[in-house]
HTML snippet that shows the backbone in 3Dmol.js (N, CA, C, O; Angstrom):
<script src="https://3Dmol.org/build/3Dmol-min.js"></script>
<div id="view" style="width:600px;height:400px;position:relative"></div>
<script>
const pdb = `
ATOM      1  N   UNK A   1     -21.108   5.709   5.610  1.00  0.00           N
ATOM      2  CA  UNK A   1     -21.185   5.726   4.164  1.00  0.00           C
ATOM      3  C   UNK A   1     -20.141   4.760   3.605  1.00  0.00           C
ATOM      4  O   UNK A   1     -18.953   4.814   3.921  1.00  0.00           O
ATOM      5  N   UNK A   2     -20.723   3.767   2.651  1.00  0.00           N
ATOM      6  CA  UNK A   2     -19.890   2.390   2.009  1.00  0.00           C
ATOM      7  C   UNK A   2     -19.213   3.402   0.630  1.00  0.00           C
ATOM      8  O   UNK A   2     -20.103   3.983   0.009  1.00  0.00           O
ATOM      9  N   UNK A   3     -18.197   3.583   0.266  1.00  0.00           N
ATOM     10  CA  UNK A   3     -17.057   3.986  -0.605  1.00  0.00           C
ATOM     11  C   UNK A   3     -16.956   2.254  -1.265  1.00  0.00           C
ATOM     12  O   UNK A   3     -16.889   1.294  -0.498  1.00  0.00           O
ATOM     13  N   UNK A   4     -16.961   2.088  -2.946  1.00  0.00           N
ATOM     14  CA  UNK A   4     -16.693   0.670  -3.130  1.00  0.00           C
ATOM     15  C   UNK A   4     -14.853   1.435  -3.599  1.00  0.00           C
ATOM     16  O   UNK A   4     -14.662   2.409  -4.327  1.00  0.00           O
ATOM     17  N   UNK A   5     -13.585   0.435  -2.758  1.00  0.00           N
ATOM     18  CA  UNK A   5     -12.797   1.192  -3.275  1.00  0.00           C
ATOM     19  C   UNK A   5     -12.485   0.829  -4.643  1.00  0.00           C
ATOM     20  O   UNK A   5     -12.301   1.779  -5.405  1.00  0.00           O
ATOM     21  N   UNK A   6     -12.393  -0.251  -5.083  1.00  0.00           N
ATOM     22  CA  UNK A   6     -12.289   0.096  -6.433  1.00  0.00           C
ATOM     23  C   UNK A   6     -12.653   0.919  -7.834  1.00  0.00           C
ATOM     24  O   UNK A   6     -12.063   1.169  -8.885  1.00  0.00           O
ATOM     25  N   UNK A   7     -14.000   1.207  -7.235  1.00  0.00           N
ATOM     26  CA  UNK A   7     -14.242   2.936  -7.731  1.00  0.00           C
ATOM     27  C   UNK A   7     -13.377   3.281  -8.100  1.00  0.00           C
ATOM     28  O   UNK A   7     -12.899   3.191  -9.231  1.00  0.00           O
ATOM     29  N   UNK A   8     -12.803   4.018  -6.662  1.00  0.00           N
ATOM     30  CA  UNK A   8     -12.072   5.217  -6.335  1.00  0.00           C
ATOM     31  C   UNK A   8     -10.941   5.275  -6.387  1.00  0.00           C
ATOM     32  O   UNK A   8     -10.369   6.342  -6.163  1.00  0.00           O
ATOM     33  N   UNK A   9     -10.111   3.881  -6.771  1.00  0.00           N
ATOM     34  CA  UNK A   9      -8.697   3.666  -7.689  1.00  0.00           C
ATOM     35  C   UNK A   9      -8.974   3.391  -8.905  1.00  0.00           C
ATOM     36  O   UNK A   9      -8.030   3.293  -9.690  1.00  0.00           O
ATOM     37  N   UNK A  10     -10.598   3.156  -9.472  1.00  0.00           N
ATOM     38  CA  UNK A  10     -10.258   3.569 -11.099  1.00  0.00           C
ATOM     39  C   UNK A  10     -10.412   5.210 -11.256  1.00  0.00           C
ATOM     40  O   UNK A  10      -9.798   6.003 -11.969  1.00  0.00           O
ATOM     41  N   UNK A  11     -11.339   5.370 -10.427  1.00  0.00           N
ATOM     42  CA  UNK A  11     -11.380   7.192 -10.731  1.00  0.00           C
ATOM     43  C   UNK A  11     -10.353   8.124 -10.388  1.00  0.00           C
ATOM     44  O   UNK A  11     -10.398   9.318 -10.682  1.00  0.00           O
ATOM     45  N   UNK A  12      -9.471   7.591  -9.792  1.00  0.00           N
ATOM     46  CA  UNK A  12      -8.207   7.987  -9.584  1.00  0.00           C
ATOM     47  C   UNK A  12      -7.075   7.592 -10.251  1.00  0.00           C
ATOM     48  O   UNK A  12      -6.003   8.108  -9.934  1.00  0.00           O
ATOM     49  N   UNK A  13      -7.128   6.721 -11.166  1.00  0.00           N
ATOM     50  CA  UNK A  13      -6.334   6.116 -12.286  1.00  0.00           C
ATOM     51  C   UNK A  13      -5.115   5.149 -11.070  1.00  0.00           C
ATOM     52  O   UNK A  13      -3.918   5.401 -11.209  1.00  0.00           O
ATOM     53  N   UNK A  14      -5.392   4.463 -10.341  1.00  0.00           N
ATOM     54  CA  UNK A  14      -4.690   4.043  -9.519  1.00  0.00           C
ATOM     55  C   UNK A  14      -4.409   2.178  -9.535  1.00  0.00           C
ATOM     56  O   UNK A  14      -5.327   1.433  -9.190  1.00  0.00           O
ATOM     57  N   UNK A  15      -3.513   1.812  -9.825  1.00  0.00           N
ATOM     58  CA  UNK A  15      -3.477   0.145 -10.021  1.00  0.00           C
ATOM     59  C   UNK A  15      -3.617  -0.253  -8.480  1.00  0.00           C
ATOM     60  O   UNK A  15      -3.288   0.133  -7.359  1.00  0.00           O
ATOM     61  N   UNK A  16      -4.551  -1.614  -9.356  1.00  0.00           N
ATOM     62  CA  UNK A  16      -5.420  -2.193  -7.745  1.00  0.00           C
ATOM     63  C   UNK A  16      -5.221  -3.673  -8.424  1.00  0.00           C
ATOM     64  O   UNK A  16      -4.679  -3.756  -9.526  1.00  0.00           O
ATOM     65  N   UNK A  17      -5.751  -5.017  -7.618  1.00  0.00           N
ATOM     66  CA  UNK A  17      -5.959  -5.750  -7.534  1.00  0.00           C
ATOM     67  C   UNK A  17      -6.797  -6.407  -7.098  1.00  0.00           C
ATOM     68  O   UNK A  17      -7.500  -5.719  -6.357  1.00  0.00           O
ATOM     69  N   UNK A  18      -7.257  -7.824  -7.179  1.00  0.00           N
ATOM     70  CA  UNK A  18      -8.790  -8.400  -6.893  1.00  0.00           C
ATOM     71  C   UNK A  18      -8.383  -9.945  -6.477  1.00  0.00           C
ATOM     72  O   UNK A  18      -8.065 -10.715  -7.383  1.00  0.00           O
ATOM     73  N   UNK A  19      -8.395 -10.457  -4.930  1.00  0.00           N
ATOM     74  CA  UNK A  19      -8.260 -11.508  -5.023  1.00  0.00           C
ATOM     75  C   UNK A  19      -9.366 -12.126  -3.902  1.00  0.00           C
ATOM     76  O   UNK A  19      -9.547 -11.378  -2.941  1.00  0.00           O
ATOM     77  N   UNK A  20     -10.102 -13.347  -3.897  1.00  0.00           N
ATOM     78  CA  UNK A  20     -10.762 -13.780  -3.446  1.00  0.00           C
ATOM     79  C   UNK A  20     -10.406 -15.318  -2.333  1.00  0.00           C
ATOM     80  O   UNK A  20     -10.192 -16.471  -2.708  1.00  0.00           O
ATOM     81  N   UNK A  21     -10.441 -14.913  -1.290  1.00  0.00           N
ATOM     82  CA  UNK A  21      -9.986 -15.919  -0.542  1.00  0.00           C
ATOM     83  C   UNK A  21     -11.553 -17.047   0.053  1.00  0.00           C
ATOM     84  O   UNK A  21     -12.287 -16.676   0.969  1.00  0.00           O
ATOM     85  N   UNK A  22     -11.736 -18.234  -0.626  1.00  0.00           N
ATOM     86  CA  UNK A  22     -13.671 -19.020  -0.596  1.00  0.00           C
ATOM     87  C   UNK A  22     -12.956 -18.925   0.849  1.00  0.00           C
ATOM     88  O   UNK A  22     -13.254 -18.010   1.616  1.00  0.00           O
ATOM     89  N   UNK A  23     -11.678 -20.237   1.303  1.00  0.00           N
ATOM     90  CA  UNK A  23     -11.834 -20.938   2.427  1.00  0.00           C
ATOM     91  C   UNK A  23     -12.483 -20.003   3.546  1.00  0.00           C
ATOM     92  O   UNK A  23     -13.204 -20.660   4.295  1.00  0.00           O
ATOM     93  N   UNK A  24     -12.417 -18.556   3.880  1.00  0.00           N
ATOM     94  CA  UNK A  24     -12.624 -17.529   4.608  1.00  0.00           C
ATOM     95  C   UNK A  24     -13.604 -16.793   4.256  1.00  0.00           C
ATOM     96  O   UNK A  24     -14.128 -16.183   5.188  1.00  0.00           O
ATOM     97  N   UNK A  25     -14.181 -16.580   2.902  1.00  0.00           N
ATOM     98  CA  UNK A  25     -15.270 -15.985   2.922  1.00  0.00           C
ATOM     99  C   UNK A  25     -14.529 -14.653   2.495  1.00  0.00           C
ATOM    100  O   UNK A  25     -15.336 -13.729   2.400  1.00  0.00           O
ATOM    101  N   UNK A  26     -13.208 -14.283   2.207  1.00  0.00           N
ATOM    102  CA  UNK A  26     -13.066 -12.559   1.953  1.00  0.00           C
ATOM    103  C   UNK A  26     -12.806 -12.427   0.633  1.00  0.00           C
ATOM    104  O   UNK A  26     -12.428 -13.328  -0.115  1.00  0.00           O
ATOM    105  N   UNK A  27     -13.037 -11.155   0.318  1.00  0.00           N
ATOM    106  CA  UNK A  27     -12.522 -10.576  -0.906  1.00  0.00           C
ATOM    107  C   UNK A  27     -11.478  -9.348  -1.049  1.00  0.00           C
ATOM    108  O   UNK A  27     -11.910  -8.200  -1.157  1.00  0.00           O
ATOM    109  N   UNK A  28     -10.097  -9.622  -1.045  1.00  0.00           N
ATOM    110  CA  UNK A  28      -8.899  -8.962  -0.459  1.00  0.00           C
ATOM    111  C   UNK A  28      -8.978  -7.903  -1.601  1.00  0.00           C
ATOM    112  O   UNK A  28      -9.373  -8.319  -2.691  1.00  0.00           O
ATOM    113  N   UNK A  29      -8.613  -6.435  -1.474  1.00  0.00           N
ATOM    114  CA  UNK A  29      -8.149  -5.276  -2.986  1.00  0.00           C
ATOM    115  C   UNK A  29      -7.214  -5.343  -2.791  1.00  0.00           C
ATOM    116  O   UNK A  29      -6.912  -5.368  -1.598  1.00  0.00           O
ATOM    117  N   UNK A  30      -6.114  -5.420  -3.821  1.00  0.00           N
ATOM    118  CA  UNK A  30      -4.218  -4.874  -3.189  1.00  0.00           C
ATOM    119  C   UNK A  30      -4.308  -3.785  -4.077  1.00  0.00           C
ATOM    120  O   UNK A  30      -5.017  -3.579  -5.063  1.00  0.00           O
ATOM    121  N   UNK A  31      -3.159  -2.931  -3.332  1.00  0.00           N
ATOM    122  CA  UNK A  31      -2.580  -1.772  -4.161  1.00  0.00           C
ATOM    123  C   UNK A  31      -1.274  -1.431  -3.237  1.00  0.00           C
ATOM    124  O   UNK A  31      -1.094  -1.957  -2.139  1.00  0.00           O
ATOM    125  N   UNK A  32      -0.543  -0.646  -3.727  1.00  0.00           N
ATOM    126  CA  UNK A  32       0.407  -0.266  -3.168  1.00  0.00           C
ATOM    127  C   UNK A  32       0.996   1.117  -2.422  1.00  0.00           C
ATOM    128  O   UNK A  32       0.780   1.957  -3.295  1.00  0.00           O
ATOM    129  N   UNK A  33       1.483   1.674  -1.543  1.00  0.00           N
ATOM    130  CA  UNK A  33       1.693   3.117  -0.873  1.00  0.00           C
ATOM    131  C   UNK A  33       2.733   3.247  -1.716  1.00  0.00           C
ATOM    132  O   UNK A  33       3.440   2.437  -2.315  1.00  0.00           O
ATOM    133  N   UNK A  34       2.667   5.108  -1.610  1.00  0.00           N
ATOM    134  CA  UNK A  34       3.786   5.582  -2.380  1.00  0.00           C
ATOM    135  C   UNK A  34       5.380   4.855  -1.759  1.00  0.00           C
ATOM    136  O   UNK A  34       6.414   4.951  -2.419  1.00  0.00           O
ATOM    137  N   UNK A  35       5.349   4.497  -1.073  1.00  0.00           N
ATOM    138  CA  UNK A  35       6.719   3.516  -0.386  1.00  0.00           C
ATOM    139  C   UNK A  35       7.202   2.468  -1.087  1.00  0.00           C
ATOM    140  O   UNK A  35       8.376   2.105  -1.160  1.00  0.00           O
ATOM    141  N   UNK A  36       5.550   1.648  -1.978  1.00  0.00           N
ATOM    142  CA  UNK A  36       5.822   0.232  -2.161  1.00  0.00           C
ATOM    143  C   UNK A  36       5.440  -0.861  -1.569  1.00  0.00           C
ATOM    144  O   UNK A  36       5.554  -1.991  -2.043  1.00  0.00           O
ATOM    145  N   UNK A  37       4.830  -0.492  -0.192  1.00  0.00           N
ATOM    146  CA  UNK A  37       4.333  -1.184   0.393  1.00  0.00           C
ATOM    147  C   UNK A  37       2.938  -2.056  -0.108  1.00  0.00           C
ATOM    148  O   UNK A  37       2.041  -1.309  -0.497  1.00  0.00           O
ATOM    149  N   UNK A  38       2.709  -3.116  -0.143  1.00  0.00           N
ATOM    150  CA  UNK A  38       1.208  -3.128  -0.242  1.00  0.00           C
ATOM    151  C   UNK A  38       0.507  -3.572   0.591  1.00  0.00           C
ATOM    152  O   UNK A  38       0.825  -4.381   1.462  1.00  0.00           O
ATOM    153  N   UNK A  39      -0.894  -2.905   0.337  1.00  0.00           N
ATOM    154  CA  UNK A  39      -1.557  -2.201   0.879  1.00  0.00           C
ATOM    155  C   UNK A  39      -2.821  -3.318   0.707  1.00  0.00           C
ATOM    156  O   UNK A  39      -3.330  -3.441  -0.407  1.00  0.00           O
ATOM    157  N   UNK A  40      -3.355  -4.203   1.953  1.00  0.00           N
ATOM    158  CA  UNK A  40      -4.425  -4.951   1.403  1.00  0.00           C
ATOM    159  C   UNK A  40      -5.736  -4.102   1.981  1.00  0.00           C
ATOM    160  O   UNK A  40      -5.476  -3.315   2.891  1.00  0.00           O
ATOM    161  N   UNK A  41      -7.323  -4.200   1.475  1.00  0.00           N
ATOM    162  CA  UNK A  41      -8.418  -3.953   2.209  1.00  0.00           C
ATOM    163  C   UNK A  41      -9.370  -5.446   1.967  1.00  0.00           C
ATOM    164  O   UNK A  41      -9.776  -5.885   0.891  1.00  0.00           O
ATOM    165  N   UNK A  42      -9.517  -5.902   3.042  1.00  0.00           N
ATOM    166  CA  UNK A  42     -10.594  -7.030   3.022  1.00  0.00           C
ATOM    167  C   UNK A  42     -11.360  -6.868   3.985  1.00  0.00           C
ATOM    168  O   UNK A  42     -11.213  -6.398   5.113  1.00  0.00           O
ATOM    169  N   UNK A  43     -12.428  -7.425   3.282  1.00  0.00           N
ATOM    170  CA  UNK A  43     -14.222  -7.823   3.563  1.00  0.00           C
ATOM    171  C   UNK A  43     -14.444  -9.176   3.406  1.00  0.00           C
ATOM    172  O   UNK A  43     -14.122  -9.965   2.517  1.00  0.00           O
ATOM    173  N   UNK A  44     -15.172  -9.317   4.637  1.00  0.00           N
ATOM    174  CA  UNK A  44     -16.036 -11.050   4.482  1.00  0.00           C
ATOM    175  C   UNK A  44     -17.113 -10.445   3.351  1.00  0.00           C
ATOM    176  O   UNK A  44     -17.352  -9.332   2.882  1.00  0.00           O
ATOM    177  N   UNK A  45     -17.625 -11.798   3.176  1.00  0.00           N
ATOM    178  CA  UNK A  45     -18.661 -11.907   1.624  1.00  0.00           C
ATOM    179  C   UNK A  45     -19.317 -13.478   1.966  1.00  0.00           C
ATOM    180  O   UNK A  45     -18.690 -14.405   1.452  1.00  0.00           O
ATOM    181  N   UNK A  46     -20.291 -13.772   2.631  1.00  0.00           N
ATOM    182  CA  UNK A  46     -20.592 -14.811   2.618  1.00  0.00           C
ATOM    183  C   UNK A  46     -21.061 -15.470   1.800  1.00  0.00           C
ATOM    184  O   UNK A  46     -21.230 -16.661   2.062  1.00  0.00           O
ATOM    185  N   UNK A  47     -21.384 -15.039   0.721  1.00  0.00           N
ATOM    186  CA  UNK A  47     -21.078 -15.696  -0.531  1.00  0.00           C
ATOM    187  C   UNK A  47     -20.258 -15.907  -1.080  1.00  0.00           C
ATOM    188  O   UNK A  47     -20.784 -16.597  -1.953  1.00  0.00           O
ATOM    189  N   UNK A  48     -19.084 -15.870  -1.360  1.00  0.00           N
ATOM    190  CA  UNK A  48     -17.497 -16.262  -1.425  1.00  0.00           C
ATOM    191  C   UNK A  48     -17.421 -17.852  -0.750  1.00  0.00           C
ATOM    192  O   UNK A  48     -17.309 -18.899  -1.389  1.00  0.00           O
ATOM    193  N   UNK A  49     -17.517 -17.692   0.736  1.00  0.00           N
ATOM    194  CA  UNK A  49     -17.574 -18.490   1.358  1.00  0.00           C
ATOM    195  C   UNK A  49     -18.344 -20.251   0.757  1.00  0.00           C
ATOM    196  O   UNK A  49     -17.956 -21.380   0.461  1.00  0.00           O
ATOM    197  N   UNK A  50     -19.946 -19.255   0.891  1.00  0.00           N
ATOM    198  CA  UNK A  50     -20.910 -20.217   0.272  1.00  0.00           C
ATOM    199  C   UNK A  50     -20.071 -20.986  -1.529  1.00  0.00           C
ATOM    200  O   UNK A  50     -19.956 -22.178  -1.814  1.00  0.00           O
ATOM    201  N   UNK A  51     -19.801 -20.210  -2.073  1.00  0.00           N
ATOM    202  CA  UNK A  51     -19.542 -20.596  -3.511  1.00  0.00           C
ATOM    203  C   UNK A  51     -17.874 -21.797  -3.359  1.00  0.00           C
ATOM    204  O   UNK A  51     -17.612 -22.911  -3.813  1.00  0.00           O
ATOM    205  N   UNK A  52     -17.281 -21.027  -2.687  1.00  0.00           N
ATOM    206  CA  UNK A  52     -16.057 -21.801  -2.065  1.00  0.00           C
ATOM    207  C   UNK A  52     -16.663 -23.089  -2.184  1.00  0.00           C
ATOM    208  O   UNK A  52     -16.756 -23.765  -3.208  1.00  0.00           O
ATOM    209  N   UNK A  53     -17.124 -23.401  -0.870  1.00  0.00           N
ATOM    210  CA  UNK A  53     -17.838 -24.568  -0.399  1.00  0.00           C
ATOM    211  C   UNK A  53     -18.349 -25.807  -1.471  1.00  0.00           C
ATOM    212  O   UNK A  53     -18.098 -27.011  -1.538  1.00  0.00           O
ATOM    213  N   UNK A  54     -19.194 -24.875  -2.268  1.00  0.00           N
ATOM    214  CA  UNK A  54     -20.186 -25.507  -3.319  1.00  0.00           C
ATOM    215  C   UNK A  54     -18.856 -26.085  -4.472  1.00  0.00           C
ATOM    216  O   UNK A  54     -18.935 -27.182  -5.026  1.00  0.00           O
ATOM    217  N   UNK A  55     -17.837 -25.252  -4.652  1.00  0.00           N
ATOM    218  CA  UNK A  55     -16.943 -25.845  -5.575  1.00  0.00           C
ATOM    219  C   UNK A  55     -16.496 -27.154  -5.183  1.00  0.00           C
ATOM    220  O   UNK A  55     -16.600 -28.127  -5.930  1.00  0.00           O
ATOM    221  N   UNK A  56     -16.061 -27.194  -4.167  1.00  0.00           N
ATOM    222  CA  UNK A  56     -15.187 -28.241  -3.573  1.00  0.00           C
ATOM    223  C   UNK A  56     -16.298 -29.599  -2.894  1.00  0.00           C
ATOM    224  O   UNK A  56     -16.119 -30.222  -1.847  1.00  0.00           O
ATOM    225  N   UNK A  57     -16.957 -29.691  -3.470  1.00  0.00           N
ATOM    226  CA  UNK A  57     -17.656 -30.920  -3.391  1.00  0.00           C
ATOM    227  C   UNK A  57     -17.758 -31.649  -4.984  1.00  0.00           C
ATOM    228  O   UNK A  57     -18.330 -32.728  -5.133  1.00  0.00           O
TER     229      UNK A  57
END
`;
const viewer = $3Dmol.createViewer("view");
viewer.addModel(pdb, "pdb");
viewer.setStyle({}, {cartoon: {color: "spectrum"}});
viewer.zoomTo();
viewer.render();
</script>
C-alpha cells in the first residue's frame, strides 16, 4: 500500500519540504526528527528525469 507522504505531514500538521532533483530523475520530501535531524524520502519519477532533459536543450 502507496501512503503519498505528504498527505500525512499535512494531516498531521507537520513541516515538510519538496525538492526535485531532473539530473537523477528523483523527487526528494525533507522534514525533520524530533532530534533535528533531517530526514529525506526519495523516489525516482521518470518524468522529472524526462522534463530535466527537455529543459536543458
Amino acid at each position: 500500500m502507496y501512503i503519498n507522504p505528504m498527505s500525512w505531514y499535512e494531516a498531521n500538521e507537520l513541516p515538510y519540504r519538496v525538492e526535485t532533483f531532473g539530473w537523477v530523475g528523483w523527487c526528494g520530501v525533507f522534514t525533520e526528527d524530533p532530534e533535528g535531524n533531517t530526514v529525506e524520502l526519495v523516489a525516482y519519477d521518470d518524468s522529472i528525469k524526462v522534463a530535466s532533459e527537455l529543459d536543458s536543450r
